[in-house]
TIMI-39788 format. One record per residue (C-alpha): x, z, y. Coordinates in steps of 0.5 Angstrom, whole numbers, plus 500, padded with zeros to 3 digits. Example, Ala and Ser with C-alpha at 12.3 -4.5 7.8 and 13.67 -1.06 7.14 Angstrom:
# TIMI-39788
ATOM    xx    zz    yy
ATOM   525   516   491
ATOM   527   514   498
This chain:
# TIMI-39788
ATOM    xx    zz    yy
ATOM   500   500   500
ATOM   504   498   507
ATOM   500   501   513
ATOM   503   498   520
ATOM   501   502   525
ATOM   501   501   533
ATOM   499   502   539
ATOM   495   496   542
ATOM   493   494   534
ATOM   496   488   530
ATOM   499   483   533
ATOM   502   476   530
ATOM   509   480   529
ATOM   506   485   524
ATOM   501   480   521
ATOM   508   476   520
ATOM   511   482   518
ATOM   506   484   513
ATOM   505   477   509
ATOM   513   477   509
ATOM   513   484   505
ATOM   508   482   501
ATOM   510   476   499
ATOM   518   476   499
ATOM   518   482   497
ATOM   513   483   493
ATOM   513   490   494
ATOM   507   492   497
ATOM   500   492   494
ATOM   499   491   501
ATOM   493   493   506
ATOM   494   493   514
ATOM   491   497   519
ATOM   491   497   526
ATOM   488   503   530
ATOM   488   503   537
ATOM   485   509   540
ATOM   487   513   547
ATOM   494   517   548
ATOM   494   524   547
ATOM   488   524   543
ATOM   490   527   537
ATOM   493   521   535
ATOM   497   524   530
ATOM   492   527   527
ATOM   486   522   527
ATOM   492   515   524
ATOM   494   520   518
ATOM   487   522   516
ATOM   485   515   516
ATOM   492   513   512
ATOM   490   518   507
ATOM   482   515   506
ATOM   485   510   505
ATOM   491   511   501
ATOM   486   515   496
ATOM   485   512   488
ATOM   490   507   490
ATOM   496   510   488
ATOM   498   514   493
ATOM   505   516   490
ATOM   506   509   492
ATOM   504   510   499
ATOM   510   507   504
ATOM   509   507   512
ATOM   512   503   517
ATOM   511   504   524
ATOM   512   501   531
ATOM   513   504   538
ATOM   507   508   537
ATOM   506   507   530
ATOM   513   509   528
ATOM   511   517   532
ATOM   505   516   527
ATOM   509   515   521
ATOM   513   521   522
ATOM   508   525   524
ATOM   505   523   517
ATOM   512   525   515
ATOM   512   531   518
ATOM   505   533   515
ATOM   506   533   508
ATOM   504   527   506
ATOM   506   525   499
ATOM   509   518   501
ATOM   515   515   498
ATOM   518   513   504
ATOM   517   512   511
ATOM   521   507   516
ATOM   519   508   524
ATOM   522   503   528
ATOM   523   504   536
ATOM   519   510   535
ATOM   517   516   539
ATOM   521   522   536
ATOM   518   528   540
ATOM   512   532   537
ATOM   507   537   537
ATOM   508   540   531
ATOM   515   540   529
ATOM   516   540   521
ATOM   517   545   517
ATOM   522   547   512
ATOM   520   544   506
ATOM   515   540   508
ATOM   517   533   508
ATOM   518   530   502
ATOM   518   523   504
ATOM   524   519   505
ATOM   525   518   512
ATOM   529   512   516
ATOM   528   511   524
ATOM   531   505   527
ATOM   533   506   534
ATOM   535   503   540
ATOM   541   507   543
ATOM   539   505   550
ATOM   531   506   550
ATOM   528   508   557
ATOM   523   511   552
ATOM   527   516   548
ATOM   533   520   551
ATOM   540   522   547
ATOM   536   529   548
ATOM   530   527   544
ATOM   535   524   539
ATOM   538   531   538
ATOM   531   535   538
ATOM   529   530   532
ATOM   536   530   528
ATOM   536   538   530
ATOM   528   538   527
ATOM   529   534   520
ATOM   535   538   518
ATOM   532   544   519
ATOM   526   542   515
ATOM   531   539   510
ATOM   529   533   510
ATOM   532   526   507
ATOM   533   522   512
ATOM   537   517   516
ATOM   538   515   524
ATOM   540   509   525
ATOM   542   507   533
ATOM   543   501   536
ATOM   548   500   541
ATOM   546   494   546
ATOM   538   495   544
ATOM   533   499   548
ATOM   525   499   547
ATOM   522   495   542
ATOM   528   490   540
ATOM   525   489   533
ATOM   519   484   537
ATOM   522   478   536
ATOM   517   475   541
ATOM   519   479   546
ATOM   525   480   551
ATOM   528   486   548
ATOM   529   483   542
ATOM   536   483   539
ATOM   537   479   533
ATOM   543   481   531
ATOM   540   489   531
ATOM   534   486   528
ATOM   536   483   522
ATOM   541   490   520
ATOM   535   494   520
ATOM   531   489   516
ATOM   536   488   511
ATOM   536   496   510
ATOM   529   497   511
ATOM   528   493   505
ATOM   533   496   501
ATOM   531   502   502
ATOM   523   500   500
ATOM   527   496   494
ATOM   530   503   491
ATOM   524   508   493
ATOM   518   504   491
ATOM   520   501   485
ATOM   522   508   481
């Protein structure tokens, strides 16, 4: 199940991204989602039950989630919840939160791509979220980004650099390749 999550709703990058995950890879007995609602409203607790109804009778321990900008703070706060996931990735996502993780509770295996220069997360942030995983123990891994700021895995956008992209997409599929294939 791959569930891609975003601020505005799908667009034709996460549509294109999703028919490449299922039918290059082949990983994903795959369903998108796009769930725009208002920031601040609890965001994060309406797009993780919403993942988890329909997430439920479907093989949830072969459930992964990935996330762009607002979807990649979603996909952490699903990782940070508890949700019995096999791995989410967060791409240029927001790293800060209202409900810090708790030892223990993460057990999905986490990658966030970022931006080293994004306006939208400072170095400060970065260290909150890295100071936040380890304490709750959990299995993850940072990787930043010189020369990109905000959104540089958008293809159609200005940002976008493809030299950083095409990195993070051969490590995302490597580590969906090795988790939900087990």
């Amino acid at each position: 199940l791959f569930c891609t999550l975003l601020w505005i709703g799908l667009g034709c990058h996460h549509k294109q991204v999703t028919m490449l995950t299922i039918g290059d890879k082949g990983l994903l007995a795959a369903q998108t989602i796009g769930i725009s609602i208002t920031h601040g409203f609890g965001f994060d607790r309406l797009n993780i039950r919403a993942c988890r109804r329909l997430a439920h009778g479907q093989g949830a321990n072969q459930l992964a989630a990935i996330g762009y900008c607002f979807g990649g703070a979603v996909v952490l706060g699903m990782a940070r919840a508890g949700m019995n996931l096999r791995g989410v990735a967060s791409f240029h996502g927001a790293l800060g939160t209202e409900t810090p993780a708790e030892a223990g509770a993460v057990t999905a295996r986490i990658k966030v791509y970022h931006g080293n220069e994004d306006s939208m997360v400072d170095a400060d942030q970065v260290a909150a979220f890295k100071a936040e995983m380890d304490a709750a123990g959990a299995d993850y891994e940072f990787v930043g980004y010189d020369g990109a700021g905000h959104g540089f895995f958008y293809y159609d956008r200005p940002n976008y650099r493809i030299e950083q992209a095409l990195d993070g997409w051969k490590k995302v599929w490597a580590f969906f390749e090795k988790h939900l294939k087990q």
